[in-house]
C-alpha positions as CSV (number, residue, x, y, z in Angstrom):
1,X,22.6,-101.8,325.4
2,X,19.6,-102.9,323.2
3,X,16.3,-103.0,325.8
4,X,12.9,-104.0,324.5
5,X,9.7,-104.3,326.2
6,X,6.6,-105.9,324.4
7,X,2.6,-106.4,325.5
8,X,1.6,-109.1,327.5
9,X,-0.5,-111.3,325.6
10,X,0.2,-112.6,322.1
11,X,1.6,-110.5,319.7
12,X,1.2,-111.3,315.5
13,X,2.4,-109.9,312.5
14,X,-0.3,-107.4,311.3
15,X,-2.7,-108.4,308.8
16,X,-2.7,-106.7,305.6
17,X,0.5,-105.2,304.7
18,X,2.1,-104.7,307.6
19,X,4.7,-102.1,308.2
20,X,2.9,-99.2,305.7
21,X,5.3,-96.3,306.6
22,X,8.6,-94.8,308.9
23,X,7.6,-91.3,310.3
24,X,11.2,-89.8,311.9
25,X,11.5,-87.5,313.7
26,X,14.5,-84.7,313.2
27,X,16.4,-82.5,315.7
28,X,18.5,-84.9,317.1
29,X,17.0,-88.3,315.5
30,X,17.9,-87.6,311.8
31,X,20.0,-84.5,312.1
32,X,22.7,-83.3,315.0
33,X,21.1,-79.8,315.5
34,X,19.8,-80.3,319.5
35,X,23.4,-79.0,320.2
36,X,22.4,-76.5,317.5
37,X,19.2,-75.4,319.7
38,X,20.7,-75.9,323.2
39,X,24.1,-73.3,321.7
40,X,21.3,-71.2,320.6
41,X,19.3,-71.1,324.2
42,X,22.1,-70.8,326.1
43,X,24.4,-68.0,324.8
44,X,21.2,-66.5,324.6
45,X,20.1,-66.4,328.0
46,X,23.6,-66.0,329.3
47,X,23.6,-62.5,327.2
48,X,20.4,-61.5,329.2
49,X,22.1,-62.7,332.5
50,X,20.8,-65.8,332.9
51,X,23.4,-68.5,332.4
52,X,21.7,-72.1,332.1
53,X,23.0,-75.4,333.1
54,X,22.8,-79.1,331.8
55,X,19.6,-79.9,334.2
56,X,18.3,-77.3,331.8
57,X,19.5,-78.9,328.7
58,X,17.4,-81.5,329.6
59,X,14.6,-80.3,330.0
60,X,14.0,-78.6,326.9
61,X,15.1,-81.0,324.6
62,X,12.4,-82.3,322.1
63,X,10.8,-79.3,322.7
64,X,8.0,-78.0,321.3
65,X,9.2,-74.0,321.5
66,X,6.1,-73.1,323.6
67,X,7.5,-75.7,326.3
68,X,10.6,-74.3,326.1
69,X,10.2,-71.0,326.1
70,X,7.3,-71.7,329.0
71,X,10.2,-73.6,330.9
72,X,12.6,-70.8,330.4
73,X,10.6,-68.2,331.7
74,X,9.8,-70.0,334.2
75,X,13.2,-71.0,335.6
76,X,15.1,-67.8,335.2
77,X,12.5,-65.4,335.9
78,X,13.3,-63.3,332.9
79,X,10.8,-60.3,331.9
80,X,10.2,-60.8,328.0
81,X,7.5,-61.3,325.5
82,X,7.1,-65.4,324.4
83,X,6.9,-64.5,321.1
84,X,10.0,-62.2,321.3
85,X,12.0,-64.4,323.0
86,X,10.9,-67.4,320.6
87,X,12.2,-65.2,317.8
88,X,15.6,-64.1,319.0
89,X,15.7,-68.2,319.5
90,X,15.1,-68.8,316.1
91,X,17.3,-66.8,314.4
92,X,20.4,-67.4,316.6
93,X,19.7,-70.9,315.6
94,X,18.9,-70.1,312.1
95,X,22.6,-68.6,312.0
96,X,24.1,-71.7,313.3
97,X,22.2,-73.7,310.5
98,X,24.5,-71.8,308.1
99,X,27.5,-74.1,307.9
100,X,25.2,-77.0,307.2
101,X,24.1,-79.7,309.3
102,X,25.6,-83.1,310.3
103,X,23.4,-86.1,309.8
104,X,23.0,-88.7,313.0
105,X,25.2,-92.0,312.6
106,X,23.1,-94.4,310.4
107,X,20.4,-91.8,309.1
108,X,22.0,-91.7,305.8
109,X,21.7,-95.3,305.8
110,X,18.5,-95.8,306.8
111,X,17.0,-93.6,304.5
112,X,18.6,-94.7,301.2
113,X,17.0,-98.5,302.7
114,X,13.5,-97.0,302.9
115,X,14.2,-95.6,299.7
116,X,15.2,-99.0,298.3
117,X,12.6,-101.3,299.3
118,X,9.9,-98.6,298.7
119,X,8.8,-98.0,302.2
120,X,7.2,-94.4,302.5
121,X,8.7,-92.0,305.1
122,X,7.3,-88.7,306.7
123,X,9.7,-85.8,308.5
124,X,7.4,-85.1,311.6
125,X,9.1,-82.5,313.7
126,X,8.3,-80.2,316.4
127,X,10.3,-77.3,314.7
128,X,8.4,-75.0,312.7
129,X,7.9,-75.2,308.8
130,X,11.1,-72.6,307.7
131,X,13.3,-74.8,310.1
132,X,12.3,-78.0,308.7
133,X,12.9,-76.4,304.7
134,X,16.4,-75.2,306.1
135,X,17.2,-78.8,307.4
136,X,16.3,-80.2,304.2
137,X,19.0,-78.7,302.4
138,X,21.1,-80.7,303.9
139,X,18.9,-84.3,305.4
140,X,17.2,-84.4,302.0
141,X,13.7,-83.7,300.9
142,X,14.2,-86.5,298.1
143,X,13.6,-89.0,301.2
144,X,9.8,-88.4,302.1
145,X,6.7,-88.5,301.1
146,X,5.8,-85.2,302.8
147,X,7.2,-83.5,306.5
148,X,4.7,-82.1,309.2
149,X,6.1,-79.4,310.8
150,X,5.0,-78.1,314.7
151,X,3.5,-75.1,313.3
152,X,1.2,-77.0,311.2
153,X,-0.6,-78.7,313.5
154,X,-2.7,-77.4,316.4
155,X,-0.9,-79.1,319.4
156,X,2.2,-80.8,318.7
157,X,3.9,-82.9,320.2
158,X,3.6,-84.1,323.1
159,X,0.0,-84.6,321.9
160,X,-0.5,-87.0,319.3
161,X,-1.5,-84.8,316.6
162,X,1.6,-85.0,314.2
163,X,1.6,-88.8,314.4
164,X,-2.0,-89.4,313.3
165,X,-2.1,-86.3,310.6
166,X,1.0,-88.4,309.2
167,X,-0.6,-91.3,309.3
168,X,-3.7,-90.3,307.8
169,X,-2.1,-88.9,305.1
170,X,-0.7,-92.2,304.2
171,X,-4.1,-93.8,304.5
172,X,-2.6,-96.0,307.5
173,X,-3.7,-97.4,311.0
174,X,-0.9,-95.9,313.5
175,X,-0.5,-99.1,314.2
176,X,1.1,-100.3,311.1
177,X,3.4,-96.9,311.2
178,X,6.7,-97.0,313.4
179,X,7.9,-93.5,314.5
180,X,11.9,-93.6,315.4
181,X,12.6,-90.5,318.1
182,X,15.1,-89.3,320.2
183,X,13.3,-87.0,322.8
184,X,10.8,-88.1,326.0
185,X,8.4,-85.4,324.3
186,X,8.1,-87.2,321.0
187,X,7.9,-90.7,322.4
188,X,5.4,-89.7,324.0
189,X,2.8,-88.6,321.2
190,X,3.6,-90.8,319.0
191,X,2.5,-93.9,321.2
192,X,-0.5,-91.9,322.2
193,X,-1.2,-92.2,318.8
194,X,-0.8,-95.6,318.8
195,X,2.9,-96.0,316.5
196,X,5.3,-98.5,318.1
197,X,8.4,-96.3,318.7
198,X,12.0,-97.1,318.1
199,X,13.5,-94.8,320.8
200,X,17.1,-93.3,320.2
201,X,18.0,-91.2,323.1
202,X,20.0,-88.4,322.1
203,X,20.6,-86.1,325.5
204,X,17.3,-87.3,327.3
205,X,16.9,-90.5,329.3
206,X,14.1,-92.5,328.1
207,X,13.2,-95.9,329.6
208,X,12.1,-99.4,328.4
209,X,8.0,-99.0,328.2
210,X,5.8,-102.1,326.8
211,X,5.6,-101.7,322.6
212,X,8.9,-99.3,322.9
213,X,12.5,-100.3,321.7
214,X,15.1,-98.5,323.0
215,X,18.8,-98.3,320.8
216,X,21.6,-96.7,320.9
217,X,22.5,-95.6,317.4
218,X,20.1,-95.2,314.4
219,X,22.7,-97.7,313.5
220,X,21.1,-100.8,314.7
221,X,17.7,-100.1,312.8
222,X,17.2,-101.9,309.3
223,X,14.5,-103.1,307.5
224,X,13.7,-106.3,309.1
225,X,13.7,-104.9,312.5
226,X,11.2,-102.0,311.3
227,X,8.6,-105.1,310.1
228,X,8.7,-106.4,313.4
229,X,7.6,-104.0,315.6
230,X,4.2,-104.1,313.1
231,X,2.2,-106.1,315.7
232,X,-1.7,-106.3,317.0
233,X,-2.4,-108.4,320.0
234,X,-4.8,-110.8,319.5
């Protein structure tokens, strides 16, 4: 079900351009991998005794890593260095990254639009910079202008850090920038940066919110939708 909830007051097209750039999200907007990360996690922790269960999966989807591996510790009790366990992580993912990776219904699409009516796009992920050049492989580098990756910045999301590096880079108000994500965490930074958000929901709940669309499927966003969400309230 398509759910949309806008400002009060009156809302115009923004002057000026309007919609200046797409900044996407990955794990589980563009890409299929947050089955990828949660395989990872789990056969992990269930090695080290510590089976986890779906109330877990949702709560570290979107992550960043320090959340999860703060939320992990946390729930199972379990006596390891962060940085240790955020490396076994990594590369139990990394080896899962190996057969390729499946692109989200509609993300192919989308992108060869951008492409075709000249609308910049950024990769801004949480996952750090060698998961991002893996991922490419197989999303596509050819597609953006440039990706920001969660090790890049110094707090990612759910600060709004990535969102307004990205959109300074392009030389553009946040406002005029729609981010499309899939994960309560990166919803949430982007629209403290000021982006309107096309939310997908890929394991995650995430509610109607004013200046937020919710969809079901990357399959439902095209061009003329992307323009207008490119509103100021006057």
């Amino acid at each position: 079900m398509t759910t949309i909830s806008t400002p009060t007051g009156s809302l115009t097209q923004a002057d000026g351009g309007g919609l200046r750039a797409v900044l996407l999200d990955m794990d589980g907007t563009l890409v299929d991998t947050e089955d990828f990360w949660w395989q990872a996690e789990a056969s992990l922790f269930a090695e080290l005794g510590h089976p986890l269960d779906e109330q877990d999966r949702a709560h570290v989807v979107g992550g960043p890593m320090t959340r999860v591996i703060d939320y992990l510790l946390a729930r199972t009790g379990l006596e390891i260095d962060p940085a240790e366990l955020t490396v076994l992580i990594n590369r139990r993912f990394v080896d899962l990254l190996a057969g390729g990776v499946p692109l989200m219904p509609g993300a192919e699409r989308l992108l060869n639009t951008l492409d075709a009516h000249g609308i910049p796009a950024a990769l801004v992920s949480a996952s750090h910079r060698h998961i991002i050049d893996l991922v490419l492989y197989s999303l596509g580098a050819e597609h953006f202008a440039f990706s920001v990756a969660g090790d890049e910045v110094a707090r990612t999301k759910p600060h709004p850090d990535p969102y307004l590096l990205a959109a300074a880079r392009f030389g553009a108000e946040p406002a005029r920038c729609v981010v499309i994500e899939d994960a309560p965490t990166g919803v949430q930074a982007a629209e403290a940066a000021g982006c309107p958000v096309i939310a997908v929901p890929s394991i995650a709940t995430i509610e109607p919110a004013p200046g937020r669309l919710v969809l079901p499927s990357l399959e439902l966003v095209d061009l003329d939708l992307l323009r207008s969400l490119v509103t100021v309230r006057v």
